[in-house]
C-alpha positions as CSV (number, residue, x, y, z in Angstrom):
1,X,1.5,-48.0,35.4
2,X,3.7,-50.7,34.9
3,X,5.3,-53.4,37.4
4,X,8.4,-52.3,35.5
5,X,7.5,-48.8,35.7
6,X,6.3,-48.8,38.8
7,X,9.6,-50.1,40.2
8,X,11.7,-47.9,38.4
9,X,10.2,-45.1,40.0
10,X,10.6,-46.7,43.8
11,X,13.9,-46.6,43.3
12,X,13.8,-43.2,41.6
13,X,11.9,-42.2,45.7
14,X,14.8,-44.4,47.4
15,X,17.5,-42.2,45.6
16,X,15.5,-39.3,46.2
17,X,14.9,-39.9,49.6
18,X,19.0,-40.7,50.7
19,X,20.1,-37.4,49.1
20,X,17.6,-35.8,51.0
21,X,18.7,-37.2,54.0
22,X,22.1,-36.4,53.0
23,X,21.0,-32.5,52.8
24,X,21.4,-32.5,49.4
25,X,18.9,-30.3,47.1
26,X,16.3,-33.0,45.3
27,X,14.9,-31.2,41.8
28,X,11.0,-31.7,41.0
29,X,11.0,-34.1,38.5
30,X,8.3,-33.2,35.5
31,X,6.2,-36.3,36.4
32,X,6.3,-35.2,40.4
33,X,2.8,-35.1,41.6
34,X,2.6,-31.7,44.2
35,X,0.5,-32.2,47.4
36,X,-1.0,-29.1,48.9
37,X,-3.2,-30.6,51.6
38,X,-4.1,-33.8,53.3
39,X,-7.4,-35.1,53.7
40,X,-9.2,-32.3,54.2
41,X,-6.4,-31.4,57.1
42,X,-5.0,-28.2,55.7
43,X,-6.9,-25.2,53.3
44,X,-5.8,-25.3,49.9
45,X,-3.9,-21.9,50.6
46,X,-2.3,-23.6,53.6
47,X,1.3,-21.6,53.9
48,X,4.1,-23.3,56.5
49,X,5.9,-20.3,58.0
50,X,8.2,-21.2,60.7
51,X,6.8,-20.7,64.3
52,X,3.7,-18.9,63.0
53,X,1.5,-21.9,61.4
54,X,4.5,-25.0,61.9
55,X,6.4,-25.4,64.3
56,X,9.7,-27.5,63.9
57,X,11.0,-28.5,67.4
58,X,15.0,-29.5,67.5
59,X,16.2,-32.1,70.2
60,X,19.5,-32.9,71.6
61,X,20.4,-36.7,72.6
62,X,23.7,-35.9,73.4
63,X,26.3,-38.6,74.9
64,X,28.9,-38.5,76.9
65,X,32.2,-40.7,76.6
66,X,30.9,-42.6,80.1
67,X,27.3,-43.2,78.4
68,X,25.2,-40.7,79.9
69,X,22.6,-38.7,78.7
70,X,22.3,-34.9,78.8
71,X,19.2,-33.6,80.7
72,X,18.0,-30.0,81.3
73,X,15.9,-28.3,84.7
74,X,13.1,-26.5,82.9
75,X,12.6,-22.8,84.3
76,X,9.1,-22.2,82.7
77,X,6.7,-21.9,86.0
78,X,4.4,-24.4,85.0
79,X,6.6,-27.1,84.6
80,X,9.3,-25.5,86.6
81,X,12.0,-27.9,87.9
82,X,11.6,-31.1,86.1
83,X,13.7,-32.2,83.9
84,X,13.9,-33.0,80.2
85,X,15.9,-33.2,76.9
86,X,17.3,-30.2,75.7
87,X,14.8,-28.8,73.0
88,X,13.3,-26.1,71.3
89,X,11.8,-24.4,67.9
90,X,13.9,-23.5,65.3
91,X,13.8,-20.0,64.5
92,X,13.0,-18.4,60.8
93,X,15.9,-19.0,58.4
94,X,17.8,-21.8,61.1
95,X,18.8,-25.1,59.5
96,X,18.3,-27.8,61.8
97,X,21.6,-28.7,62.4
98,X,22.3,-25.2,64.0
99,X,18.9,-25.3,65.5
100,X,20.1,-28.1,67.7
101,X,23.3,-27.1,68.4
102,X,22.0,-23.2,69.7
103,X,19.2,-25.0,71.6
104,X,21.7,-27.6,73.8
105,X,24.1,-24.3,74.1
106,X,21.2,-22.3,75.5
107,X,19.9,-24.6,77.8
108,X,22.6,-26.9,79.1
109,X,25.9,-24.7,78.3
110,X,27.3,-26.8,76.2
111,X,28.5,-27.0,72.6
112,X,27.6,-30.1,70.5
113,X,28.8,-31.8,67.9
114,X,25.7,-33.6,65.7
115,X,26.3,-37.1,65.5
116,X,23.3,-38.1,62.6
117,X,19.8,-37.6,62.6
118,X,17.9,-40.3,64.9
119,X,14.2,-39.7,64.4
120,X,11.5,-37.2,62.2
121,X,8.4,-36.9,64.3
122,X,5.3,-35.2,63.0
123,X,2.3,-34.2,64.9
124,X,-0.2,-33.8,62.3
125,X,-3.0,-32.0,64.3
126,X,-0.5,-29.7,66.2
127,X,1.3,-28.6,62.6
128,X,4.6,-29.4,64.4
129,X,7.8,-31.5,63.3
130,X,10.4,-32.9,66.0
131,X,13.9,-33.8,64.9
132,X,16.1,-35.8,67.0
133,X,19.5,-35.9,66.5
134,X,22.5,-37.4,68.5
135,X,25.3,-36.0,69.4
136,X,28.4,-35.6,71.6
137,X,29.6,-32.5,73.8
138,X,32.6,-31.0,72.0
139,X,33.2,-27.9,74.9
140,X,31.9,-25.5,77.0
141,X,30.4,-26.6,80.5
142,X,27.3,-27.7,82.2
143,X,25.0,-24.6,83.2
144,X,25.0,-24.4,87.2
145,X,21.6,-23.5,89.9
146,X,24.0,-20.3,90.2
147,X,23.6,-19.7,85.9
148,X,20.2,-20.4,85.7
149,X,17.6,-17.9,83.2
150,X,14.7,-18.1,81.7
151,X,15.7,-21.0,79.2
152,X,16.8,-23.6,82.5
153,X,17.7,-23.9,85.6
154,X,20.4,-26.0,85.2
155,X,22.0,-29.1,83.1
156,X,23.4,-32.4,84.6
157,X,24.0,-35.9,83.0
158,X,22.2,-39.1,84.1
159,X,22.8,-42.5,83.5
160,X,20.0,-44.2,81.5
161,X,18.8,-46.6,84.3
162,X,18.7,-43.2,86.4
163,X,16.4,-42.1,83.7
164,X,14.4,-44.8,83.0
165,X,13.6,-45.6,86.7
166,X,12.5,-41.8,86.8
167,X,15.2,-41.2,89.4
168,X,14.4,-37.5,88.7
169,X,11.3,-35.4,88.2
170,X,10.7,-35.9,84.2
171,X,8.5,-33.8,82.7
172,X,7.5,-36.4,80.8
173,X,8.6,-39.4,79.2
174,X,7.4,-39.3,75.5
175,X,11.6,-39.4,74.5
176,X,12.0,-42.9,76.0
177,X,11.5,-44.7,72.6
178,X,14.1,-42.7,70.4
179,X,16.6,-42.3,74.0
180,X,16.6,-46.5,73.3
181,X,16.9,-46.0,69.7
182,X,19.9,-43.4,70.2
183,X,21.2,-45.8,72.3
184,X,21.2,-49.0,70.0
185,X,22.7,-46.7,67.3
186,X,26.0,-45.8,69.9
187,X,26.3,-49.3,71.1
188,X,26.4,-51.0,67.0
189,X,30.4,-51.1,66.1
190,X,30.5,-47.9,63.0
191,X,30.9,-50.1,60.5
192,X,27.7,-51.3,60.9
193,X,25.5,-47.9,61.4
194,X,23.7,-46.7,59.1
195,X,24.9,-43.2,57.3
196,X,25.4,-40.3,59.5
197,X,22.3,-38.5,58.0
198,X,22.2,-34.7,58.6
199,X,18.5,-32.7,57.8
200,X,18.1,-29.7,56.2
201,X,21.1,-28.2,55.9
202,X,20.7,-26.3,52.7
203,X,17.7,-24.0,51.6
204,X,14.7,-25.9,49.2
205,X,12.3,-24.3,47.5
206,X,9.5,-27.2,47.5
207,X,8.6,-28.7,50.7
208,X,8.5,-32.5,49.9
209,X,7.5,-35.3,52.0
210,X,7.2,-38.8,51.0
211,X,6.0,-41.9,53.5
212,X,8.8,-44.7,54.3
213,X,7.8,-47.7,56.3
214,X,10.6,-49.8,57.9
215,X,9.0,-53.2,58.4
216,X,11.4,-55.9,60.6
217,X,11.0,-59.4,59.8
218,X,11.5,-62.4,62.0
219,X,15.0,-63.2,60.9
220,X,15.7,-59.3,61.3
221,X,16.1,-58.0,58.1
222,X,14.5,-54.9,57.1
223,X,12.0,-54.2,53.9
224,X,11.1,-50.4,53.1
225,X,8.0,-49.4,51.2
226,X,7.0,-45.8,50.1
């Protein structure tokens, strides 16, 4: 392939990628190459079917106009009464968008609006996906001790020093690195944020991934390579 080939088609994957992002549907292009498996990871017959063999797990960093962050009591017994973001699998057929918002309204009370994706996490050897999105309460109210079921106990919001210095039982703290980057996000004036990118939220037929890396350099600009 060609150097002028070659970068014709990373900006073919850069286009791509932001209408993707932008939950627009991305056609197969003839000279696509299809991956079925990864290193030996997966068998060639490998199927993703949602909560049966992938799992894609929906998270709520939601905001309120003071700066605090929406946590949950969890109510399963064996982590029963710490606390954590509200979160959960998307069911068959859910975009993620919806996912998020039926997940914060089941297990703090409250509806969301979705701000813009945050993070994508994968966990290759679990099968599982994690998408992180911010958003800001739009209604409803904080489930009480006196509402609690089998999805919490209750909902409250914490200040981010209360979180960090583990003011409360966490049930653990694996969140602290994209809470930061939701954070930075919020505190940039809007002009300078990057697109409110939304995931998912039409059907596609092909499930395409494609690697970005997001390398900062000393005098803070930012170079992308797929």
């Amino acid at each position: 392939m060609t150097s002028q080939s070659t970068h014709q088609n990373m900006e073919g994957v850069e286009q791509d990628l932001k209408k993707l992002m932008d939950g627009h549907v991305v056609p197969i292009h003839p000279d696509s190459i299809t991956v079925t498996h990864s290193n030996g990871l997966w068998e060639d017959d490998y199927v993703p079917i949602v909560k049966k063999t992938v799992s894609y797990i929906a998270m709520g960093l939601v905001f309120n106009e003071e700066g605090q962050m929406l946590l949950i009591q969890e109510a399963k017994q064996r982590i029963r009464g710490q606390w954590y973001i509200p979160a959960g699998r998307i069911e068959p057929g859910e975009n993620f968008v919806d996912g998020v918002k039926r997940e914060v309204k089941e297990e703090a009370g409250i509806d969301i609006e979705v701000i813009t994706l945050c993070t994508l996490e994968i966990c290759v050897s679990l099968l599982w996906y994690r998408i992180c999105c911010i958003a800001r309460p739009k209604g409803g109210r904080l489930k009480t001790l006196a509402e609690q079921d089998e999805e919490s106990l209750q909902a409250q919001w914490f200040t981010l020093d209360q979180i960090r210095n583990k003011e409360m039982k966490l049930r653990g703290t694996d969140f602290f690195k994209v809470m930061e980057m939701a954070q930075s996000y919020l505190a940039t004036p809007p002009e300078c944020r990057h697109p409110a990118y939304q995931v998912g939220i039409q059907a596609h037929s092909d499930l395409l991934q494609r690697v970005v890396i997001i390398k900062h350099t000393e005098d803070g600009m930012c170079s992308r390579r797929k």
